[in-house]
Steps between C-alpha positions, in 0.01 A plus 500: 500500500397715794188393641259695785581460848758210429883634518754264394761625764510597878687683768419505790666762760444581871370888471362708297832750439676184393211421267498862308925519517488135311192611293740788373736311404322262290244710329762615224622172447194354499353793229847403288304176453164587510429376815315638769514509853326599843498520861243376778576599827289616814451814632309639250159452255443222342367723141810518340617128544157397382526749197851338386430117542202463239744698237743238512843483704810284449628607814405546844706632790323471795489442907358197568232596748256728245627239203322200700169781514528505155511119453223428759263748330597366134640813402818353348636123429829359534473174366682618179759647693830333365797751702468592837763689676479552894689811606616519870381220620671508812302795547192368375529245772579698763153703424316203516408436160652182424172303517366701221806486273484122576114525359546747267803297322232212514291647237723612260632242151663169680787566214612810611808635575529621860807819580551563840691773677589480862804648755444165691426126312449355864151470716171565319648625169663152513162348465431654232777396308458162576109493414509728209839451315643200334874458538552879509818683439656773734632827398707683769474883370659636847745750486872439548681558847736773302165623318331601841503825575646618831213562723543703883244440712438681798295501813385775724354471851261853507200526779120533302512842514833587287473247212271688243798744523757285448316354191490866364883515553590177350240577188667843500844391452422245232269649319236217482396193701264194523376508893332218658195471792374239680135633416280702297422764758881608538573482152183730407664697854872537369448614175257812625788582800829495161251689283444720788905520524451566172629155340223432217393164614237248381394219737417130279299201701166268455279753610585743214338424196637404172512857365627604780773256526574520131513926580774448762738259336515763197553804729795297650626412136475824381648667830204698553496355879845436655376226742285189416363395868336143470425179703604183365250506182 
């Protein structure tokens, strides 16, 4: 049975996009079998994640930085947490958050079952696997050599000055693009010079807030802006 603030399974993801997509994709399985599931993430208030907990939830996708709030203030236990699944966890390490997986993974059922997704099974996601699974197996899912899709990369030496143009060209001639900054300044900077070119472009890093963020990734899916300009969020 379903009991307040004590889910029965956890994810745990690096950001809050990953969080929602996964959340999307569970909720109508989960309803097929009247389950019920929410996110915790940062970025925004704490009112809604408080609302949901008390109600019940079997499970809880979350980041682990505003779960371990949660725990420390007693808003949610994990100790009858029997499946936990760690998504990116390459990533997860590379953010720094390994310490709190390690402590989050601490508190949940000692006979759980622990799922763990990675590009790389080598440096801190390797401790992991040793401390947390017993005699795991490994599932390769990457694509096959003829599978891959031919990919061209190019590269093109343009002074400061010239490369907001060149961006307009390239998104121009494909019709859409992903375009990456080194900070927030010149992402929030490039997409006001395209939509002054008049390329409908949304800018996406960790100074926008969650409605914000969520506003820009649905413009880009919908092809309301042409050009998604972010920083590595």
């Amino acid at each position: 049975p379903r009991r307040a603030n004590k889910p029965r399974a956890l994810i745990l993801v690096p950001t809050r996009e990953l969080a929602n997509q996964v959340n999307e994709v569970n909720m109508p399985l989960a309803r097929s079998l009247r389950m019920f599931t929410t996110t915790i993430y940062g970025g925004v208030g704490y009112g809604g994640q408080l609302n949901a907990l008390p109600k019940g939830v079997d499970i809880v996708v979350a980041t682990p930085g505003r779960l371990f709030d949660h725990v420390e203030q007693r808003n949610i236990d994990l100790r009858d947490v029997d499946l936990v699944v760690i998504d990116e966890a390459d990533r997860m390490a590379e953010m720094g958050f390994l310490n709190q997986v390690q402590r989050l993974l601490d508190m949940t059922s000692k006979e759980r079952q622990t799922l763990l997704f990675s590009a790389t099974l080598d440096g801190d996601v390797d401790v992991l696997i040793k401390q947390y699974q017993n005699n795991p197996t490994t599932h390769d899912v990457g694509a096959k050599p003829s599978e891959a899709p031919e990919v061209e990369h190019e590269f093109w030496e343009v002074p400061r000055g010239d490369r907001q143009q060149l961006v307009a060209q390239v998104l121009t001639k494909y019709g859409s693009g992903i375009v990456f900054c080194r900070t927030k300044h010149g992402a929030d900077r490039l997409a006001t010079q395209l939509c002054a070119l008049g390329i409908g472009s949304v800018a996406i890093h960790g100074d926008r807030s969650q409605k914000q963020r969520e506003a820009a990734l649905r413009a880009f899916k919908e092809g309301r802006a042409k050009a998604r300009i972010a920083t590595d969020v």
